[in-house]
N, C-alpha and C positions, 0 to 999 in steps of 0.2 A: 465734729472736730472742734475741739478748747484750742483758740490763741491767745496769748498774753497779749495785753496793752503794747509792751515793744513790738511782738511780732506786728501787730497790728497794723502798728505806726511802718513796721515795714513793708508790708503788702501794699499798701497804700501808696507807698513810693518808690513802686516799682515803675518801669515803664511803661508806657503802651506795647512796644514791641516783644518785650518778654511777657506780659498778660498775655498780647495775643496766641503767641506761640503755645501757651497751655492751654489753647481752648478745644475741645473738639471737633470732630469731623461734621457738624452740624452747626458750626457757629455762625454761618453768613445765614442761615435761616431766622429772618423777624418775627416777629410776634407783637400783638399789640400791647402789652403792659408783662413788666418785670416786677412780680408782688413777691416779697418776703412777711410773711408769718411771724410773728416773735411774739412768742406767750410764757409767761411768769409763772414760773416753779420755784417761787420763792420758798420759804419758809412758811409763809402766812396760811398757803394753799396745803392742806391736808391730803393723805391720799385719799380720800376719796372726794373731795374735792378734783384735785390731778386727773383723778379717771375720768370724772364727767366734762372737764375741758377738754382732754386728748379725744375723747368719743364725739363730743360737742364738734371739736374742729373738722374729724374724718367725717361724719354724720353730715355736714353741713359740704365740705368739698364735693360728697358724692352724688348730694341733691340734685336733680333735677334741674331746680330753678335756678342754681351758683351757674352749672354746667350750662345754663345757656346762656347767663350774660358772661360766663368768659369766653364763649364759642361766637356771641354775638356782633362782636367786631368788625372792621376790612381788611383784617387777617385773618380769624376765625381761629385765634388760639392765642395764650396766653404762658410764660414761662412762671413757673410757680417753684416756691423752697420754702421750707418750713422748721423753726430752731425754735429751742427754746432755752432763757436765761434765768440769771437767779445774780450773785453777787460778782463784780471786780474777776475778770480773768473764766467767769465760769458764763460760758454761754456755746450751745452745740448744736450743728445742724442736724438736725434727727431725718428730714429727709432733703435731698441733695434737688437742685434744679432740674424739673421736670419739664418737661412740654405737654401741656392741658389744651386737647385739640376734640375734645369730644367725653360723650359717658365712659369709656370705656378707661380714659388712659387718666382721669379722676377719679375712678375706681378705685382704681391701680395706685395712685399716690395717697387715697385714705388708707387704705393697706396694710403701705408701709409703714403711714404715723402710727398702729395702733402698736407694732411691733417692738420696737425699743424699749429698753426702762429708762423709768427717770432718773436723769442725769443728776442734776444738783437741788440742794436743797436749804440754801443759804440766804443772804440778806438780799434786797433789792435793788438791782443796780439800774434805773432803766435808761442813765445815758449813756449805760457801755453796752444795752444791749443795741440801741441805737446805733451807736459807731460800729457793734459785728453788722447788723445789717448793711451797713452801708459798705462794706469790706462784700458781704456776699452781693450784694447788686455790683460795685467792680468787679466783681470774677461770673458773673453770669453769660451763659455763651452765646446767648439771644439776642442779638439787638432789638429795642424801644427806644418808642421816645416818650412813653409814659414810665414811670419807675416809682413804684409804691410801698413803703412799709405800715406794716400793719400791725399795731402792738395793742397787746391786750394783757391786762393788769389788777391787782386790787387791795394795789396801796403808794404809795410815794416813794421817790430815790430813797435809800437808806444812805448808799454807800457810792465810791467812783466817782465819773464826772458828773456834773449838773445833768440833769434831763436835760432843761431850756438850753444848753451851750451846745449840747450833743443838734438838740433839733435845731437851731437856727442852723448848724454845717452843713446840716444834711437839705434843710428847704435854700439854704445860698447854692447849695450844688443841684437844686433842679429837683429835688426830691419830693413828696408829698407823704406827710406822714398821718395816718388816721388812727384812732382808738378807741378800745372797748373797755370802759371803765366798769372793774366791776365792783357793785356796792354789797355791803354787807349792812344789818340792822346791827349786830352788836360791836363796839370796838375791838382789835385787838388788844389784848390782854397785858402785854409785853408792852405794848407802844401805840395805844388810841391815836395819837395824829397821824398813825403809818395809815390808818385805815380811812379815818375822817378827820382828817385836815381841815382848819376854817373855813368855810364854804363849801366842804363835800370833797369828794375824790372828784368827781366829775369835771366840778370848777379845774380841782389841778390838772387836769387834766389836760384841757382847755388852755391852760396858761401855760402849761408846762411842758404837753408833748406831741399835740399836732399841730400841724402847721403845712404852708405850700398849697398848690394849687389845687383848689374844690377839697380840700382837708374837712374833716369830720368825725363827729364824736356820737356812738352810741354807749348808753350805761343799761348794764340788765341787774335785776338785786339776786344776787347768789349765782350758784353754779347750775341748777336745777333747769333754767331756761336758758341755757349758755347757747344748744344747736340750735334754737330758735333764733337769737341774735346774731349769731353766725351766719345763716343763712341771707336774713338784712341785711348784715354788713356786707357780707362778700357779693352779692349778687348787686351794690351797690355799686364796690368800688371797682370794681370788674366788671361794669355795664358800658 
């Protein structure tokens, strides 16, 4: 699902009582952490770059080792969604909020990510994909009181609001935001500081887009070992 900026600004100022009314027949069910997904199908990313992140990300949910630090808990399950963004207005949940309570039903949600094409293919927005994430952790029907996004990239805002303005909202509302900076040896073409910015993507990264509680930053060089670092990450931040 694409919302605009307004819509956005609408969801968000909705009430609690009309949130709650839209949630399902499984929303008083907790969960230890509320993790949104948001990966960069910008322009920069090729397809065949594209395929080995989507595979990288399902490769890595289904593992083994993810599956036990999200089952690891004192709930023993974690509410998971997964989107991906590209420029201003263009960002889509590819799969919807899940409940991850064992191998089977993390299966079930790599699956789905492989299923979809890719949505958009535009400039880099990363503080509006910020604000959609933050738009789908309000509407998640799970209560936590951990709530994590998790963005992974491999270059700098182009476009929209500031990354920094997006993430400071999001760590004043309790949020923690972590990232997977990905590096490349050669610049892009079009726009070398999109890719390597003064002091690295990494740095930006750092400065720019995580933040909040135990926040962290892993960088891998290319796409090639993308499910190995997924699997790090997530078994991290879901531990």
């Amino acid at each position: 699902m694409v919302r605009s900026p307004r819509r956005r600004r609408f969801i968000a100022g909705l009430g609690a009582g009309v949130a709650a009314a839209a949630l399902p027949a499984r929303a008083a069910e907790p969960v230890d952490l509320q993790l949104v997904l948001a990966a960069d199908v910008s322009r920069s990313i090729d397809e065949g770059r594209f395929q080995l992140q989507r595979q990288g990300y399902a490769a890595a949910l289904a593992d083994p080792r993810v599956v036990r630090a999200m089952t690891g808990g004192r709930l023993k399950r974690v509410a998971l969604a997964y989107c991906e963004w590209s420029g201003p207005g263009a960002q889509r949940t590819m799969v919807d909020w899940s409940l991850i309570d064992g191998q089977a039903s993390a299966e079930a949600f790599a699956a789905r990510l492989l299923g979809p094409p890719r949505p958009f293919a535009g400039s880099t927005a990363v503080g509006e994909a910020i604000l959609f994430a933050m738009d789908e952790l309000r509407r998640c029907p799970y209560p936590a009181e951990r709530r994590t996004i998790d963005v992974s990239g491999d270059g700098t805002n182009t476009s929209g609001t500031p990354a920094g303005s997006a993430r400071d909202a999001a760590v004043e509302a309790g949020v923690t935001i972590n990232g997977l900076a990905i590096l490349s040896e050669t610049p892009s073409p079009w726009n070398p500081q999109h890719t390597h910015p003064p002091g690295g993507l990494d740095e930006w990264y750092r400065a720019n887009v995580i933040g909040g509680a135990g926040a962290f930053l892993l960088s891998v060089m290319g796409f090639d070992t993308f499910a190995y670092a997924m699997v790090n990450k997530l078994s991290r931040e879901t531990a």
